[in-house]
Structure formats: C-alpha cells, structure tokens
C-alpha positions as CSV (number, residue, x, y, z in Angstrom):
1,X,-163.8,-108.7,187.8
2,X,-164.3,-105.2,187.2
3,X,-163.2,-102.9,189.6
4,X,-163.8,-99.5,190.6
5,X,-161.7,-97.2,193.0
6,X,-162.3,-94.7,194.9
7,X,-162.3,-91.8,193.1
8,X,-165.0,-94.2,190.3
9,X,-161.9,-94.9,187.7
10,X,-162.8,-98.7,186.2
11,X,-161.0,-101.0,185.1
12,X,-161.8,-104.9,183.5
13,X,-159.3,-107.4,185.3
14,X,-160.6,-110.8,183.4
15,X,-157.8,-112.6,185.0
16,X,-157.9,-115.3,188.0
17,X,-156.6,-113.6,191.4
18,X,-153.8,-116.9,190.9
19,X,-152.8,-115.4,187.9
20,X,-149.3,-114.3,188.2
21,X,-150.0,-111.2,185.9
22,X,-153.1,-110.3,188.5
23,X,-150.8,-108.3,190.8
24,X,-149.5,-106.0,188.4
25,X,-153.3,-105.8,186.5
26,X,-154.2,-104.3,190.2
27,X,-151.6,-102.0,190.4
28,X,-152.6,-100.3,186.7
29,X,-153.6,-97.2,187.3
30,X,-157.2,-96.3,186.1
31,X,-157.4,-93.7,183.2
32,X,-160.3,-91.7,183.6
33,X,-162.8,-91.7,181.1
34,X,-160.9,-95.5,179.7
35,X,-162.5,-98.2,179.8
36,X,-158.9,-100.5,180.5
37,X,-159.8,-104.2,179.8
38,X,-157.0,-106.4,181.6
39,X,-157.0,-110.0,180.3
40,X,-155.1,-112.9,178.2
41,X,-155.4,-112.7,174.6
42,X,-154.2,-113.5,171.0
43,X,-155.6,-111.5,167.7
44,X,-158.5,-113.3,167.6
45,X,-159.6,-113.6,171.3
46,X,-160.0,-111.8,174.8
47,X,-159.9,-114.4,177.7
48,X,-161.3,-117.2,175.1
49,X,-164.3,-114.7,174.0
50,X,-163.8,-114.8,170.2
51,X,-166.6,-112.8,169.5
52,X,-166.5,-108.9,169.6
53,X,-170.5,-108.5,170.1
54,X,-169.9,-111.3,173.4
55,X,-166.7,-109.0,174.4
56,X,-168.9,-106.1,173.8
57,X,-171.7,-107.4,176.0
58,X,-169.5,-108.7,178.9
59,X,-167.6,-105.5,179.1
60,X,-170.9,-103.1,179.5
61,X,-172.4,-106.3,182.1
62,X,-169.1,-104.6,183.8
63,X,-169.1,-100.9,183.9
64,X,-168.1,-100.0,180.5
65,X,-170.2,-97.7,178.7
66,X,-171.0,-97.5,175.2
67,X,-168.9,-95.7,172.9
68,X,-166.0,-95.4,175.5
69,X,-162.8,-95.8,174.6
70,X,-161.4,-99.3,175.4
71,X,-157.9,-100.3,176.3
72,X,-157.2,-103.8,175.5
73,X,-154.1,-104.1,177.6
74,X,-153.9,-107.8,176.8
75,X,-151.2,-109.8,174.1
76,X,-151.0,-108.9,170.3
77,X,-155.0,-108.0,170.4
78,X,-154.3,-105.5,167.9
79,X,-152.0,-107.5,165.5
80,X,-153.2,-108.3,161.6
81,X,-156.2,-107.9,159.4
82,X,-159.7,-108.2,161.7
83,X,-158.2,-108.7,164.6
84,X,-160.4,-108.7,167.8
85,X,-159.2,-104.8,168.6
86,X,-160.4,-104.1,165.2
87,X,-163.5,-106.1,165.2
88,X,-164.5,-104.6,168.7
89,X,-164.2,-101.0,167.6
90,X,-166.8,-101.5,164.6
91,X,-169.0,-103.4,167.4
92,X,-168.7,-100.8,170.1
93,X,-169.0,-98.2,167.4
94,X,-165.8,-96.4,169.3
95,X,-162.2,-96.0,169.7
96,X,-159.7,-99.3,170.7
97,X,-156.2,-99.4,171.8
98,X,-154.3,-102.9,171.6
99,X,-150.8,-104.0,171.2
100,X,-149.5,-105.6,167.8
101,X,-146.9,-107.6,170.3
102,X,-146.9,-109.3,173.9
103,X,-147.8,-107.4,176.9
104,X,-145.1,-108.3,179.9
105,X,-145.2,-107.7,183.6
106,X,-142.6,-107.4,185.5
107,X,-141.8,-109.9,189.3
108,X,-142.8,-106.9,191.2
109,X,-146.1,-106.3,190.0
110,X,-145.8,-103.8,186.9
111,X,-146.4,-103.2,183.5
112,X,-143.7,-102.7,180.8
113,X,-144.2,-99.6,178.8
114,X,-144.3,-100.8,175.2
115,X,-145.4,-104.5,173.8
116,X,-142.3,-106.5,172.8
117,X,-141.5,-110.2,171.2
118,X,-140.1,-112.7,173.2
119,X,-136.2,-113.4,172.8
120,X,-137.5,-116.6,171.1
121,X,-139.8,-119.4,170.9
122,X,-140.4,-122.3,173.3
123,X,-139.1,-122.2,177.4
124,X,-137.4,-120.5,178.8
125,X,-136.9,-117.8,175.8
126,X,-140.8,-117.3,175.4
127,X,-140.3,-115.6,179.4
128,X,-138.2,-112.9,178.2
129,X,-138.7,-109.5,176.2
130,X,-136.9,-108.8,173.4
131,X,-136.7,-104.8,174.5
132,X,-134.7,-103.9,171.2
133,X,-137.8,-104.9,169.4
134,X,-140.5,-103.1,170.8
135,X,-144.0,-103.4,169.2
136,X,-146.4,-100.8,169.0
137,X,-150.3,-99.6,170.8
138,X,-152.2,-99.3,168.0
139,X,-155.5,-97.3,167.7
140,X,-158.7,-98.6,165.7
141,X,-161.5,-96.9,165.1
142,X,-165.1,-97.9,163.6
143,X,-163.6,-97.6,160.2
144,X,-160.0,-99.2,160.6
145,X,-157.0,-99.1,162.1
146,X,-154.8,-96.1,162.8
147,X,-151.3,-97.0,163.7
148,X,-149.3,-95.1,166.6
C-alpha cells in the first residue's frame, strides 16, 4: 500500500492491515522528499522480493521516484556484504538507508529509535530488544556502503 497524506508526503507500507507492526507503520511520519519503504525483511529480501530491480519496480509502480532517497525501515536490510539496501542503491542509482539489526515497534503503535538484537534466540526472547546493544542506520550509495 503506498500512501500519501495530505500535505503529498509518501510512504510504502508493504505490510497486511492484520499485521501487528501496521499500526505503528501508519503512525510514521512522512519525511519529505523520502521515499520510506515499510515492510518485513532479512539482508537479502523486502517482503519476499529478493530482487533489487523487482523492489525497484514495485516501489516507483508506488509513488517513488527515481533517484529518491529510500528508507528501508524494515529488519537488518542493511546488514553484510550485498545486502538488498546495498544492491537497491546500485539499481536505483541513489542513496539507501537500512538497519544492520531488527526494527521493533512498540504495543502502542510506535517505532523504536535505533535497530537492536533480540535478548536472544527462539520465544519468548526473540520478542524483546536488547536496548544495550543498539545497531546502527546505515547509508549506501551507488558505489557502497557508508556506515552511520
């Protein structure tokens, strides 16, 4: 879903409205001149696209213009070697911002500030921050990464 309020800010929710998350993915505020891309995601996927050139596509089939600078507000996007931040970038021929770490929300419909670990693997510790290990937003451009 790509939404657009009223003063034209955008923003890419790629999220089902049942999500949990999708509350808080409304509430972000829009950053003008951003294109903010909400969504699941791993270092080597958006929302099960795989393929920067797909992401690419679907994200201008929603609003985003070339070149714009693209927030990937969705789990360690940015994290490793030719990850899909990084890969996106040289596609979009622009500037990328994605966390190395997991994104959280918070119950009443917020984003934490920083990307952080989990306390630990498996349930119920994979539901929890680790806040003394916060990860970082970092930035790529066509030719890299450029850490923050």
């Amino acid at each position: 879903m790509a939404y657009a309020d009223p003063w034209g800010l955008r923003k890419v929710i790629l999220l089902p409205p049942s999500e949990p998350s999708y509350r808080a993915a409304n509430n972000a505020r829009d950053i003008p001149g951003i294109c903010l891309v909400i969504a699941h995601g791993n270092s080597q996927a958006v929302s099960g696209m795989r393929s920067a050139k797909d992401l690419s596509k679907r994200l201008e089939e929603l609003g985003c213009k070339p070149k714009e600078p693209v927030i990937l507000d969705a789990c360690r996007t940015g994290q490793g070697d030719n990850s899909i931040a990084e890969r996106l970038a040289k596609e979009r021929d622009g500037i990328v911002v994605a966390p190395d770490e997991r994104t959280w929300t918070t119950p009443w419909g917020t984003d934490l500030d920083k990307p952080y670990p989990s306390v630990g693997d498996g349930f119920p510790f994979n539901r929890f921050p680790d806040i003394g290990k916060p990860g970082r937003w970092d930035t790529f451009t066509p030719s890299g990464r450029v850490t923050n």
